[in-house]
C-alpha positions in Angstrom: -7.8 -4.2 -40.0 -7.1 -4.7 -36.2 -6.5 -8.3 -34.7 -10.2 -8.8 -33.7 -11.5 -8.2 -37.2 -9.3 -10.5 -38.6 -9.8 -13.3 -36.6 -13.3 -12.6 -36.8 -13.2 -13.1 -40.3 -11.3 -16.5 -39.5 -12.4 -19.9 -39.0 -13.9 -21.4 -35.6 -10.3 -21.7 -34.2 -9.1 -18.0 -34.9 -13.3 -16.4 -33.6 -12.4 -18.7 -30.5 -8.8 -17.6 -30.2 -10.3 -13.7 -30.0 -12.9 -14.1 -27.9 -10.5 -15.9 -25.9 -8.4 -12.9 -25.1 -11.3 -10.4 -25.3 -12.7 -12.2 -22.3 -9.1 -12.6 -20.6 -8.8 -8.7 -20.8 -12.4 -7.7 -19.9 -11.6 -10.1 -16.5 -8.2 -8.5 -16.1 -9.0 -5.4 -15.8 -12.1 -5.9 -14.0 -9.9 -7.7 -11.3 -7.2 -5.2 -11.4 -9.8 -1.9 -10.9 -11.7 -3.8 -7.8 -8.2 -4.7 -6.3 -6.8 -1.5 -7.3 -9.8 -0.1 -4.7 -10.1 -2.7 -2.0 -6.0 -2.7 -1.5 -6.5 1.2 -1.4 -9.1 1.2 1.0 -7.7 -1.8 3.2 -4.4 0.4 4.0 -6.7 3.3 5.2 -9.0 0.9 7.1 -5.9 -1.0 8.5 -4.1 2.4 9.9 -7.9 3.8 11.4 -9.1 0.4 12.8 -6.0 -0.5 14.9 -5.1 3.4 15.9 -8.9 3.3 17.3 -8.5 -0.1 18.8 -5.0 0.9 21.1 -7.3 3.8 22.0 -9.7 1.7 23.6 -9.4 0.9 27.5 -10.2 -2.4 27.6 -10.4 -5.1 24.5 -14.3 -4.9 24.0 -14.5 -1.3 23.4 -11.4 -1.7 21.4 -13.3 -4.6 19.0 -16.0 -1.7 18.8 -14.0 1.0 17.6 -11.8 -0.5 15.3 -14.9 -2.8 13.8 -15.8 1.5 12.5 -13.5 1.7 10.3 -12.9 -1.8 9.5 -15.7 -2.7 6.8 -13.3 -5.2 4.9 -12.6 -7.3 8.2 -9.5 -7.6 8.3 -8.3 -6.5 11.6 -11.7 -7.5 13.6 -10.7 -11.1 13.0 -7.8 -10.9 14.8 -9.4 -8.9 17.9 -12.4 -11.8 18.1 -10.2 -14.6 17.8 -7.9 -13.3 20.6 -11.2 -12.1 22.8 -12.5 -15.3 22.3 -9.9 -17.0 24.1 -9.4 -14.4 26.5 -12.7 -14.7 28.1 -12.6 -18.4 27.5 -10.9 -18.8 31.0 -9.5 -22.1 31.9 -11.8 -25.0 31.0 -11.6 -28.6 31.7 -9.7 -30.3 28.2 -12.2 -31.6 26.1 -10.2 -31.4 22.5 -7.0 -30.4 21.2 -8.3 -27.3 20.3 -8.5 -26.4 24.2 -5.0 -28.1 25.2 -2.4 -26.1 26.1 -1.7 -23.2 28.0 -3.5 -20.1 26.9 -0.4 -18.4 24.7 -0.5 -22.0 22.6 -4.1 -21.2 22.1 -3.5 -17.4 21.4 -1.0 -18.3 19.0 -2.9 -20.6 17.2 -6.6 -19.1 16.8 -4.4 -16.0 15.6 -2.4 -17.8 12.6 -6.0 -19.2 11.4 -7.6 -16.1 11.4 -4.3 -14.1 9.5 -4.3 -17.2 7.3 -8.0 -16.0 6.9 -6.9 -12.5 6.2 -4.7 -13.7 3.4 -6.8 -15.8 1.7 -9.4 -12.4 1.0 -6.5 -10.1 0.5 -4.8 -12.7 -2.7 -8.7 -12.7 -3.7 -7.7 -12.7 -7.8 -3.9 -13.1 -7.7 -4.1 -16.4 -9.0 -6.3 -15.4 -12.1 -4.1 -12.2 -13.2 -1.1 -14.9 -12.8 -2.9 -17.0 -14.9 -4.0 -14.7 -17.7 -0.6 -12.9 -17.2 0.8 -16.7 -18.4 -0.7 -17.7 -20.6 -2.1 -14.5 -23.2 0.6 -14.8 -25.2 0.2 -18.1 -26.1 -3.5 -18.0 -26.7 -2.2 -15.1 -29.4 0.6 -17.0 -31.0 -1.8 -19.9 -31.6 -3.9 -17.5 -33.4 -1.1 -15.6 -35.6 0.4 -19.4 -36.1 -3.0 -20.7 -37.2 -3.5 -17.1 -38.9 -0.2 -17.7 -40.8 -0.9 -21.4 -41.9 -4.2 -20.0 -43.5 -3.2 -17.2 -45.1 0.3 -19.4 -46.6 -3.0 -22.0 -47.7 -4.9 -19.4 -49.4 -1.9 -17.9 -51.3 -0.8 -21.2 -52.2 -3.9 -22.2 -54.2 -4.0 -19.0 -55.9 -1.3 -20.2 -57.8 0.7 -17.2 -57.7 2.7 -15.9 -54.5 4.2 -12.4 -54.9 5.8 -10.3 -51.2 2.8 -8.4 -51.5 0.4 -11.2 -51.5 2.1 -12.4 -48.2 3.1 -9.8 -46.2 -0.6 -8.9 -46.3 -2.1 -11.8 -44.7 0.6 -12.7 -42.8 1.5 -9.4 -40.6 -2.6 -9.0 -40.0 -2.2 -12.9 -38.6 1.1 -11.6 -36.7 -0.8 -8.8 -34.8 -2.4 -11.8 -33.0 0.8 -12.2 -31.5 0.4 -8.4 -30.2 -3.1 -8.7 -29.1 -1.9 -12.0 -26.3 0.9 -9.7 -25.5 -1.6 -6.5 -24.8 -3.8 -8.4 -22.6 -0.2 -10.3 -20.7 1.4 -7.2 -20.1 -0.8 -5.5 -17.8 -2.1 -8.6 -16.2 1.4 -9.5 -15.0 2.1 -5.5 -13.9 -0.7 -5.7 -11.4 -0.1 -9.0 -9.8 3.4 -8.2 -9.0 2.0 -4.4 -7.8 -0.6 -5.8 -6.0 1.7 -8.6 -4.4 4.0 -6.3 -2.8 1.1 -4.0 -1.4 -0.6 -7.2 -0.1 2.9 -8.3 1.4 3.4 -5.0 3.1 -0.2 -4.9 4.4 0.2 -8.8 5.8 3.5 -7.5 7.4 1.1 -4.5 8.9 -1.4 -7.2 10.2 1.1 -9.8 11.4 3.0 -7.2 13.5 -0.5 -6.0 14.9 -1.2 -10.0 16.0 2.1 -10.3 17.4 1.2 -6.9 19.9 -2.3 -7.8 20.6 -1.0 -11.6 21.8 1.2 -10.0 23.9 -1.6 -8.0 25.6 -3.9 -10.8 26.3 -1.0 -13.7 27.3 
């Protein structure tokens, strides 16, 4: 009898505890095989986009080439925002947003859009960090309310032998195993996928850095 058919043939508290972590896992992975892909495909878009945009001869042809091989977005961002103020010219000050000399400008319309960047490349972090934490608790509150049960049951019986107990008690304890099952690869991926996202921010900040240097 595996975890799920013993809580199963629990109580409200022990069904909910299961479907509990059958749902966490069914969301983990589906989170970890999508990010597993986009990550992929981001470093090979990254490496293409940019190598076609320092190709270009002038920054509009350059925002053509690299938006090829940039389906995700992640470098065209950049190469709007700083074309954007590039053309802009000098304009009379009507707002902040226009104060300043043009590097204060490049500088800032290229943090929002990296800040942009980040936000779609952590899509998920915060969910495998979640179920990561807090699996194995959802499965010791099922091997603990497993264990009270079982201890009830044996108890009214009248007689309690090693044989009537360890029965009961290590199906309650695999509980435990399940929460850790569903933790474990939860937690692998987001500390994976956080140093691949860090490495392919450091790839994108360094690219910002270059382009504002072009168009100061």
């Amino acid at each position: 009898m595996n975890a799920f058919q013993f809580a199963f043939q629990g109580d409200a508290i022990s069904q909910a505890v299961a479907i509990v972590l059958l749902l966490m896992s069914v969301t983990s992975w589906v989170v970890i095989l999508i990010k597993a892909w986009s990550l992929r495909r981001a470093r090979k878009d990254i490496a293409r986009s940019t190598a076609a945009f320092w190709q270009a001869p002038n920054l509009d042809i350059g925002l053509q080439q690299a938006s090829v091989f940039d389906p995700s977005k992640l470098v065209t961002p950049l190469i709007t925002a700083g074309q954007r103020i590039s053309h802009s010219g000098r304009m009379e000050e009507h707002t902040l947003a226009q104060a300043g000399d043009k590097s204060q400008q490049l500088t800032r319309v290229l943090r929002d859009a990296l800040h942009g960047i980040s936000r779609k490349l952590n899509f998920g972090q915060v969910l495998l960090a979640t179920i990561g934490s807090t699996a194995p608790f959802v499965g010791l509150l099922g091997t603990v309310w497993g264990i009270y049960h079982a201890l009830t049951n044996i108890a009214g019986a009248g007689q309690m032998t090693i044989a009537q107990v360890s029965g009961p008690v290590g199906e309650a304890l695999v509980m435990t195993a399940a929460g850790l099952l569903v933790a474990i690869p939860a937690v692998i991926a987001y500390n994976v996928f956080g140093r691949i996202i860090g490495q392919i921010e450091a790839e994108l900040e360094g690219f910002a850095s270059d382009l504002r240097g072009i168009l100061q």
